[in-house]
NUNU-491876 format. One record per residue (C-alpha): residue in three letters; x, y, z; residue number from 0. Coordinates in pm, 1 decimal. Layout:
+------+----------+----------+----------+-----+
! rest !       c1 !       c2 !       c3 !  nr !
+------+----------+----------+----------+-----+
!  ALA !        X !        Y !        Z ! NUM !
...
+------+----------+----------+----------+-----+
END
This chain:
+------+----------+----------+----------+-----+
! rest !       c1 !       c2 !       c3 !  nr !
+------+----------+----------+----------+-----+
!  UNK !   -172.3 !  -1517.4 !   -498.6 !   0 !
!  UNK !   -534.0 !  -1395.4 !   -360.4 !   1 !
!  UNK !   -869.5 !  -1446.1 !   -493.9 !   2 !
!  UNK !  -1064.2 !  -1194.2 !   -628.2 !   3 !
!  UNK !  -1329.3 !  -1149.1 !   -303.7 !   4 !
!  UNK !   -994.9 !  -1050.3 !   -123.7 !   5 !
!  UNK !   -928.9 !   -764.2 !   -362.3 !   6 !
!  UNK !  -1068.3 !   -520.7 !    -98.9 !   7 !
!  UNK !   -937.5 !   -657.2 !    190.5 !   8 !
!  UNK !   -592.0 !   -702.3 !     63.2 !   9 !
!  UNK !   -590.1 !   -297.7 !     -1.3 !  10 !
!  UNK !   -741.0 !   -252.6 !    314.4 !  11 !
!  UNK !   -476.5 !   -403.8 !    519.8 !  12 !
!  UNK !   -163.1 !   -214.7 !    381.7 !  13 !
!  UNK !   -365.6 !     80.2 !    367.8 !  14 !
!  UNK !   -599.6 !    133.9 !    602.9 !  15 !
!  UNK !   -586.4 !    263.4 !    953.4 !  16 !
!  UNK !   -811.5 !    300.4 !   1307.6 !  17 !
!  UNK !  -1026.1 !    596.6 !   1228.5 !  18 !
!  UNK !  -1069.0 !    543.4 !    856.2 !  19 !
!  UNK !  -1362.2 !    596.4 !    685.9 !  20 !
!  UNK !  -1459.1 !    295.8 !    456.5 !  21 !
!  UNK !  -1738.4 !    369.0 !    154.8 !  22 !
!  UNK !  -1868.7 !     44.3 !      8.4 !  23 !
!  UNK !  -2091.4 !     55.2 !   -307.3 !  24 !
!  UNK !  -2299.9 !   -246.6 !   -409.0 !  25 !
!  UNK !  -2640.4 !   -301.2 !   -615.5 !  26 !
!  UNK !  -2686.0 !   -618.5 !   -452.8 !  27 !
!  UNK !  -2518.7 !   -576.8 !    -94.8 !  28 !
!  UNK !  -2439.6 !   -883.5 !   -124.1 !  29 !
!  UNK !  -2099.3 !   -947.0 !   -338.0 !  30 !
!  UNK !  -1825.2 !  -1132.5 !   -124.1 !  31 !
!  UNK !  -1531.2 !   -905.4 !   -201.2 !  32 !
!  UNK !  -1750.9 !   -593.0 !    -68.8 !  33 !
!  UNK !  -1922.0 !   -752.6 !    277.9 !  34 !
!  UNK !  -1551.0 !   -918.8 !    385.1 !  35 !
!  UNK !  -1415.0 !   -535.8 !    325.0 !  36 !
!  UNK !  -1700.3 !   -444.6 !    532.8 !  37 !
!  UNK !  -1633.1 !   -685.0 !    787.8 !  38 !
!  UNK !  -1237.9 !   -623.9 !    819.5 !  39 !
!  UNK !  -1281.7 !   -342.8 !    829.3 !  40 !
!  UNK !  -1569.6 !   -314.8 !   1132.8 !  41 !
!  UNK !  -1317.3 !   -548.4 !   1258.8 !  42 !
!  UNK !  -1033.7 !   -318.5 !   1280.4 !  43 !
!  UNK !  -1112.8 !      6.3 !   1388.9 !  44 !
!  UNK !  -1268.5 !    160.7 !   1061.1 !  45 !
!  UNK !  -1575.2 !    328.6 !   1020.0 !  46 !
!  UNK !  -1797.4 !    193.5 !    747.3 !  47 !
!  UNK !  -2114.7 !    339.1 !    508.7 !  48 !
!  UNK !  -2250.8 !     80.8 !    260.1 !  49 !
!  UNK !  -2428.3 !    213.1 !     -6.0 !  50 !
!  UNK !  -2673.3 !    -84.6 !   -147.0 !  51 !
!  UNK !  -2969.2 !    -88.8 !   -329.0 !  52 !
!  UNK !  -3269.5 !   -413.6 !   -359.7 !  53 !
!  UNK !  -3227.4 !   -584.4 !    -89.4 !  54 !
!  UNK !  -2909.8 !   -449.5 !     63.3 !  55 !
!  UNK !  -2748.4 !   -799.3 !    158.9 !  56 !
!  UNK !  -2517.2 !   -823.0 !    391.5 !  57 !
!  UNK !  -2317.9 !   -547.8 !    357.7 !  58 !
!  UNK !  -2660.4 !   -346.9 !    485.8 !  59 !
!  UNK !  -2606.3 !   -497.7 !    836.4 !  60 !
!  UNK !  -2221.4 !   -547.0 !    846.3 !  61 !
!  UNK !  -2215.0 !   -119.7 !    777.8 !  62 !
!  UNK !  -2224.0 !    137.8 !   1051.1 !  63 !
!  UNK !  -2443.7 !    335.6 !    868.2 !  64 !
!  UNK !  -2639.2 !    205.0 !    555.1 !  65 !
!  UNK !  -2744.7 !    437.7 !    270.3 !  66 !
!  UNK !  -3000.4 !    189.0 !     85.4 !  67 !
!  UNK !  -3191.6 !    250.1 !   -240.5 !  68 !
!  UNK !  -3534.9 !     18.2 !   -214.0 !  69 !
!  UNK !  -3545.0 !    -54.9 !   -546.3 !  70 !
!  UNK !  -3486.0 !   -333.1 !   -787.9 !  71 !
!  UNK !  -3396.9 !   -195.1 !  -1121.2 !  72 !
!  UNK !  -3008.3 !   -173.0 !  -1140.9 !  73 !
!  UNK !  -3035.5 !    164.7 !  -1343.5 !  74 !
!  UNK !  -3224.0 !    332.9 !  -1103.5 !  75 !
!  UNK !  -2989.2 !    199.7 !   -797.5 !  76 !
!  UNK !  -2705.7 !    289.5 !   -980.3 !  77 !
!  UNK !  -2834.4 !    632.7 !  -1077.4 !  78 !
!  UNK !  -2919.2 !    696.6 !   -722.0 !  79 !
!  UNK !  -2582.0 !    540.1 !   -602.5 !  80 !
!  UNK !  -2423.0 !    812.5 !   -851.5 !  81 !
!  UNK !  -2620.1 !   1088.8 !   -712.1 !  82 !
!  UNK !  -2532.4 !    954.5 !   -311.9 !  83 !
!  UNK !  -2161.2 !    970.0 !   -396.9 !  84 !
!  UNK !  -2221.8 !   1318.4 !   -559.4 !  85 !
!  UNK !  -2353.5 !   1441.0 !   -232.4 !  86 !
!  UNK !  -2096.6 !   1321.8 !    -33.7 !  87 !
!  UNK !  -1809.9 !   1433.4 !   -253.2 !  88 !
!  UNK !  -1946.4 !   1784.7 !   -240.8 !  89 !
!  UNK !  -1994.6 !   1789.2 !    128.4 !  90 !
!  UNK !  -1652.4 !   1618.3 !    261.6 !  91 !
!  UNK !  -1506.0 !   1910.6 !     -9.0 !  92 !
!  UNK !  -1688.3 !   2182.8 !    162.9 !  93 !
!  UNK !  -1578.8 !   2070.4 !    525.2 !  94 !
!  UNK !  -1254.7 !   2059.9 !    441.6 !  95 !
!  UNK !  -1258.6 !   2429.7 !    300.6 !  96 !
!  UNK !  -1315.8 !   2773.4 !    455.8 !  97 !
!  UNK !  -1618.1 !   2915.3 !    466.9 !  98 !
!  UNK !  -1519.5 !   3248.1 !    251.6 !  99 !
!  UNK !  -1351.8 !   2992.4 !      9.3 ! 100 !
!  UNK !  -1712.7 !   2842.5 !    -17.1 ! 101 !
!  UNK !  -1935.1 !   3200.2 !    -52.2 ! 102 !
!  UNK !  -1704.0 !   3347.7 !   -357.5 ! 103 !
!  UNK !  -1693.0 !   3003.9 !   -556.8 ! 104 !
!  UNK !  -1881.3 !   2881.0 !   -798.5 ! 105 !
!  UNK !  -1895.7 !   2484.1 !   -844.9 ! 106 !
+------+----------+----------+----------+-----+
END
């Protein structure tokens, strides 16, 4: 039986690999579950991006790269969160897709 701040971890290590990318989303940057992912997964090999908002917590510093929304209204950091995660949908789609495929469709 785990604990609920292992959720992510647990996943993590039957799933993850070297190389990986790992995307964390938190208001508060600083929920356990989310900044021990972070850290197991700096820890083995994985690339991470934390995407935080008010203060950005831990997972701000334990993240390669931190995408942080200086705010302190949850809507608004969870709006912005929405619209972060839009952006990077769209763009990991359109690297992974040829560059005709991209000019003759609409999306």
């Amino acid at each position: 039986d785990i604990g609920y701040h292992e959720i992510f971890v647990y996943q993590l290590q039957s799933q993850a690999r070297a190389g990986d990318v790992l995307i964390a989303v938190s208001s508060s940057g600083r929920s356990r579950n989310i900044v021990d992912a972070l850290t197991w997964a700096r820890d083995n090999g994985l690339r991470t991006i934390a995407i935080t908002g008010f203060e950005g917590g831990a997972a701000r510093t334990v993240a390669d790269v931190a995408i942080h929304v200086d705010c302190t209204n949850y809507g608004v950091v969870e709006d912005l969160h929405q619209a972060v995660m839009h952006a990077l949908a769209q763009y990991v789609r359109h690297t992974r897709m040829a560059a005709d495929t991209i000019s003759e469709t609409v999306f």
